[in-house]
C-alpha positions in Angstrom: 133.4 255.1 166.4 132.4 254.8 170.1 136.4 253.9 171.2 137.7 257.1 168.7 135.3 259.0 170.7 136.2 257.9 174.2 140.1 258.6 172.7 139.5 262.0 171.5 137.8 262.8 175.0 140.3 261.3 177.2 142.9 263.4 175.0 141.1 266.7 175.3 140.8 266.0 179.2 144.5 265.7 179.4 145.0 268.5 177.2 142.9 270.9 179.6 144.2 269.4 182.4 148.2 270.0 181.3 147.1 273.6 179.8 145.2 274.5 183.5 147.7 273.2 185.7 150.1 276.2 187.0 153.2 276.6 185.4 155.9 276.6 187.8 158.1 279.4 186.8 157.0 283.3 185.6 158.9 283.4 183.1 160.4 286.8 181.2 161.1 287.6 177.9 164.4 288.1 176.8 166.2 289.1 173.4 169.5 286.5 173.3 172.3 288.0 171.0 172.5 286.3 168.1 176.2 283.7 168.7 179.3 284.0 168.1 180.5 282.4 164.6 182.7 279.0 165.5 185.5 280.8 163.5 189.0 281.9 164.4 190.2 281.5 167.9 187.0 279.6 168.6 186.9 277.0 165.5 186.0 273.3 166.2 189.1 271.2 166.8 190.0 268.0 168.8 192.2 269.3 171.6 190.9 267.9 174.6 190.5 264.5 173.1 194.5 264.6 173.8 193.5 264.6 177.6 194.4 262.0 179.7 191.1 260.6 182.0 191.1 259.8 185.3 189.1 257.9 187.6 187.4 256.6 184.2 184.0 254.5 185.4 184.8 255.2 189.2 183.2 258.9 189.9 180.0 260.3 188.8 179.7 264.0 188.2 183.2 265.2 189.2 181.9 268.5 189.1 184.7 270.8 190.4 188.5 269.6 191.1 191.3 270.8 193.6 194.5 269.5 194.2 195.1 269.4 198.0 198.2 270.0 200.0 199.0 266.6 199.6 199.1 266.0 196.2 195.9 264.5 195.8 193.4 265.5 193.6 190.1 266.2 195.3 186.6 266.3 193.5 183.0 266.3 194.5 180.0 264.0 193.2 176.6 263.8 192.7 176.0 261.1 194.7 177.3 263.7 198.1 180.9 262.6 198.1 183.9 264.2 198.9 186.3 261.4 196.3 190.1 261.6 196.5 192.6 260.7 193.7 196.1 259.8 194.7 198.8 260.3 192.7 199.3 256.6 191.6 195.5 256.3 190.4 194.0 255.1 193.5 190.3 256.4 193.8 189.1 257.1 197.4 185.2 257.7 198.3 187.1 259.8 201.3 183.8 261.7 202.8 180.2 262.6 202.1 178.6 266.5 203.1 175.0 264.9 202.7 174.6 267.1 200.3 175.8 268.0 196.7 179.5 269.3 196.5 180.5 271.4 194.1 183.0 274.6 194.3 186.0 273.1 196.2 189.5 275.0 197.3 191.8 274.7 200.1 192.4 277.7 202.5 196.0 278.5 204.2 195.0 276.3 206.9 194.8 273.2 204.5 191.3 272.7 205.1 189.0 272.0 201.9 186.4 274.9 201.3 183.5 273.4 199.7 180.2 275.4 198.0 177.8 272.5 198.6 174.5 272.9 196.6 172.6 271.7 199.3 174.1 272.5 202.3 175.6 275.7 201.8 179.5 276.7 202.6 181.5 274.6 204.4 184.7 273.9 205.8 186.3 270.6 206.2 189.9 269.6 208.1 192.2 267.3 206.9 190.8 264.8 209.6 187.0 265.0 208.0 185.5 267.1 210.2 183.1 269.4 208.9 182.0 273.0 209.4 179.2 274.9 207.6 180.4 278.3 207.4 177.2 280.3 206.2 174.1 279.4 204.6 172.2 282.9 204.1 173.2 286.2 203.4 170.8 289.4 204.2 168.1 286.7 205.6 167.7 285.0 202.3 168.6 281.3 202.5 171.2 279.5 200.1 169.1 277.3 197.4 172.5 276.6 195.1 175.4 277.2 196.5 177.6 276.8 193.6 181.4 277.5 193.4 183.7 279.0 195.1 187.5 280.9 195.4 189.7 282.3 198.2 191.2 286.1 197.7 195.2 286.5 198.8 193.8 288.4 202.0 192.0 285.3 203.2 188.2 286.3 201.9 186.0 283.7 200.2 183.9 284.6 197.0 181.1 282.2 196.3 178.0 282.3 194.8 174.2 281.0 195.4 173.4 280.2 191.6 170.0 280.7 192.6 167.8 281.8 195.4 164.8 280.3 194.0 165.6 276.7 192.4 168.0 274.5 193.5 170.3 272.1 191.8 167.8 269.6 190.0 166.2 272.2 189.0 168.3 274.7 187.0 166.2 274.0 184.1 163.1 275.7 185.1 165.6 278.7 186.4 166.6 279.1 182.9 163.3 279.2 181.3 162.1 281.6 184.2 164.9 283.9 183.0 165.1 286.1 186.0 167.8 287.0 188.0 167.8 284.8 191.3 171.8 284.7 191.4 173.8 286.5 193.9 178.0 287.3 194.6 178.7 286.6 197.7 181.5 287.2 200.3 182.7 285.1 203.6 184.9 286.6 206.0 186.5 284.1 208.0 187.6 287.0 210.7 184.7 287.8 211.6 182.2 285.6 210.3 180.2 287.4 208.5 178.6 287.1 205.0 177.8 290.1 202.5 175.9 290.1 199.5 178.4 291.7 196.6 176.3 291.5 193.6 172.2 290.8 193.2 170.0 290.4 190.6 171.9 287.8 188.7 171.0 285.4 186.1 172.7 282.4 187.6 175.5 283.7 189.2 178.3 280.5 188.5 181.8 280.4 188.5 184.1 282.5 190.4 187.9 283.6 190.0 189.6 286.4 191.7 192.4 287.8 189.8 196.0 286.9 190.8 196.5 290.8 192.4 193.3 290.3 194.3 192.0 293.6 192.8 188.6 291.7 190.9 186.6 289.1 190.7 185.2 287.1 188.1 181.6 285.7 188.0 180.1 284.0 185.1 176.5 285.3 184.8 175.1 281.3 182.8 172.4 282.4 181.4 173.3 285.7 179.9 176.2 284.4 178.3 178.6 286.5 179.9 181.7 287.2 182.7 181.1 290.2 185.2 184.0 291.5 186.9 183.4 293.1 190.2 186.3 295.6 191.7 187.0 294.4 195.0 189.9 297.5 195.5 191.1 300.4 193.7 189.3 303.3 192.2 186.6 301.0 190.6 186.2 299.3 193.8 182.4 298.3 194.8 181.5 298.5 190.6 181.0 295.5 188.3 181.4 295.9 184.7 181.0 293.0 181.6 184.2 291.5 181.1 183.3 289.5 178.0 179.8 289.2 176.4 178.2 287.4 174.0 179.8 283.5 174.6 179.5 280.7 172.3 177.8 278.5 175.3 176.8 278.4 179.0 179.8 279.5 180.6 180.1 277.4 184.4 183.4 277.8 186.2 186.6 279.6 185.3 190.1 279.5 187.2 193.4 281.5 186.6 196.6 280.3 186.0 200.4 281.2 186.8 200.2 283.3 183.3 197.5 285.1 184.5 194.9 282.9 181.6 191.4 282.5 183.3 190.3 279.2 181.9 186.4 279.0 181.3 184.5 275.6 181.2 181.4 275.5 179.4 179.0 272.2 179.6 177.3 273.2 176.2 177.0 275.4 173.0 174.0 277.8 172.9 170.6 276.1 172.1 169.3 278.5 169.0 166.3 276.1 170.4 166.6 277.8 174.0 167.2 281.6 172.8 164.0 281.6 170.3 161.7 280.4 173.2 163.0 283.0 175.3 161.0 286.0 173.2 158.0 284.1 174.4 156.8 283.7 177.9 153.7 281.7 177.7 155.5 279.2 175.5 158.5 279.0 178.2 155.9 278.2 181.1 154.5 275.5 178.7 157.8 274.1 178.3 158.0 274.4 182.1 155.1 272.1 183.3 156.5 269.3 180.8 158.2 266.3 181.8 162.5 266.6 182.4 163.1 264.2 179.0 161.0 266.6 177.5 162.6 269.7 178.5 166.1 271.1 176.5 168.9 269.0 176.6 172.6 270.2 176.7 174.5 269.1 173.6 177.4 266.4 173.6 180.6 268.6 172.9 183.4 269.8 175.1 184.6 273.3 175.3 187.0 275.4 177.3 188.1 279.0 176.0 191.1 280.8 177.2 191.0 284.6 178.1 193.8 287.5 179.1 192.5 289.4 181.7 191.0 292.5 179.1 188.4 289.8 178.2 190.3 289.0 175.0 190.0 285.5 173.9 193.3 283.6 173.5 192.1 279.9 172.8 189.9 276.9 172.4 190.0 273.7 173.5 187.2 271.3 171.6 185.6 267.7 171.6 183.2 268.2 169.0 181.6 264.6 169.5 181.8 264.8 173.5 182.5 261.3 173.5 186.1 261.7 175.4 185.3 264.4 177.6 181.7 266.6 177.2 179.3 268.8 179.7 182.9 270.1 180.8 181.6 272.4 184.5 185.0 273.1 185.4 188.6 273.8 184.2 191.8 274.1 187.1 195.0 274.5 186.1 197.6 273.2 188.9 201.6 272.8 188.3 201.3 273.0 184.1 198.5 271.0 184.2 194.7 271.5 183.0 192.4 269.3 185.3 188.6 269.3 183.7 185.1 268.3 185.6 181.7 267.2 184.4 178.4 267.5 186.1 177.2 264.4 184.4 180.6 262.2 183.3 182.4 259.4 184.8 185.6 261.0 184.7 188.0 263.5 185.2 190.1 264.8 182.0 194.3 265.9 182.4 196.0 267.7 179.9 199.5 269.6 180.2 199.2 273.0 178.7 202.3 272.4 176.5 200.2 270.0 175.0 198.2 273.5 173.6 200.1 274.9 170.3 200.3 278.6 170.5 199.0 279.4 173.6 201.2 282.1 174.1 200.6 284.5 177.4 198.3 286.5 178.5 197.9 290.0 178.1 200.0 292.0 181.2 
């Protein structure tokens, strides 16, 4: 009697002590659409399990990919390395930023622009040197510098995912559920940084359109693309470009059709959107321990869309055993080139290899 007494005191001292510990986030309440039913363009198939993988057991978190002037394919881990793939399969630990690369693309000048969670924007020449281009905007710091894309006129779009967590934290940015996430622009003329878009709830991947009249941004935690006028009569305005996704959309690229190719690292968590009517449960949720916390789901998924926000097609691993948690999707020469935050490779898949693809909408 004496021990269950000592047990049941010990347990109501952790209790209090977990329930009057601060909560590290202030978290809102939000109302998530209900999702999208897996039917029709988006059914469950087994289309990226026709991918070819690359650099199998040899990278870590390929998160973003770019093929480089030379042929090579360029991707950046989680470990802070800048890894090379040559053409014949060779896998090259090339550079490390000290930090956590993520968004990469190569400027006219063939030098590899990199949105590096850690240490901001940089630049880096073919020789390795490297460059930080910007790390605030308006006097607010970068915290997640996340991905990035370079306009015909020479302007890089990028965004800071969040101005309040950074990367190993993205979790607790969720469950906060306010918008920390910001558009940004670099202007390598003059230097200068300018805030495009505020108030965003995990600003993510970025894709200006072929014309360079738009951007893209993928807004995570809202489910949902923005597209921000850059010229024209719309010019300055953003509007929803598709709503309501089955998952957490991440990056998103364009192709030679004129596609834009969205990468998502998991289906919606019904889980996820319930707690998010609830505040005071989300700041529980918060304060426990990360393998307590939610947990993306094992599948693979990249959606196709025309440039009216139509979806065109889907691209599934319903077991995410070949390739899952799928962050980005590039296409280069024919070719679809997928990155994972967490996996130890890098998928390939020609998009002949896609039945009815079709093109996009003019």
């Amino acid at each position: 009697m004496k021990w269950l007494l000592v047990g049941l005191l010990v347990v109501f001292l952790l209790l209090g002590s977990f329930l009057l510990t601060p909560s590290p986030i202030d978290s809102k309440a939000w109302d998530a659409p209900s999702p999208p039913a897996m039917t029709g363009v988006l059914a469950p198939n087994e289309r990226l399990r026709l991918a070819d993988l690359l650099a199998r057991g040899e990278v870590y978190g390929p998160e973003d990919t770019t093929i480089g002037p030379d042929g090579v394919l360029y991707t950046g881990t989680q470990d802070g390395w800048i890894v090379r793939v040559h053409p014949d399969g060779t896998v090259e630990h090339w550079l490390e930023t000290g930090g956590r690369p993520l968004g990469l693309v190569f400027d006219s000048n063939g030098n590899l622009i990199v949105a590096d969670a850690w240490k901001g924007l940089l630049s880096i020449t073919p020789q390795g040197d490297i460059t930080v281009l910007t790390r605030e905007a308006e006097g607010t710091p970068f915290r997640f510098t996340d991905d990035v894309v370079i306009a015909p006129d020479g302007r890089i779009y990028f965004t800071d995912a969040s101005s309040r967590f950074q990367q190993p934290d993205y979790v607790l940015d969720l469950l906060e559920m306010r918008p920390h996430g910001r558009l940004l622009r670099y202007n390598p003329k003059t230097r200068k940084t300018e805030v495009l878009l505020g108030n965003l709830h995990f600003a993510n991947g970025v894709a200006v359109s072929p014309q360079g009249d738009y951007v893209l941004v993928n807004e995570t935690w809202k489910y949902r693309i923005l597209r921000y006028w850059i010229s024209g009569p719309k010019a300055g305005r953003a509007e929803v470009f598709a709503d309501n996704l089955p998952g957490f959309p991440d990056n998103l690229a364009v192709d030679g059709e004129g596609r834009y190719w969205v990468a998502f690292p998991t289906l919606r968590n019904p889980r996820v959107d319930a707690m998010h009517k609830s505040p005071w449960l989300k700041d529980l949720v918060a304060k426990l321990p990360d393998s307590l916390k939610p947990k993306p789901q094992n599948y693979g998924l990249v959606v196709a869309f025309d440039r009216n926000g139509r979806m065109l097609t889907s691209l599934h691993d319903t077991r995410g055993t070949h390739l899952q948690e799928i962050t980005s999707v590039n296409p280069h020469d024919g070719v679809l080139y997928f990155g994972s935050l967490h996996n130890d490779r890098i998928g390939r898949l020609p998009l002949q290899a896609i039945p009815g693809l079709g093109e996009a909408t003019p």
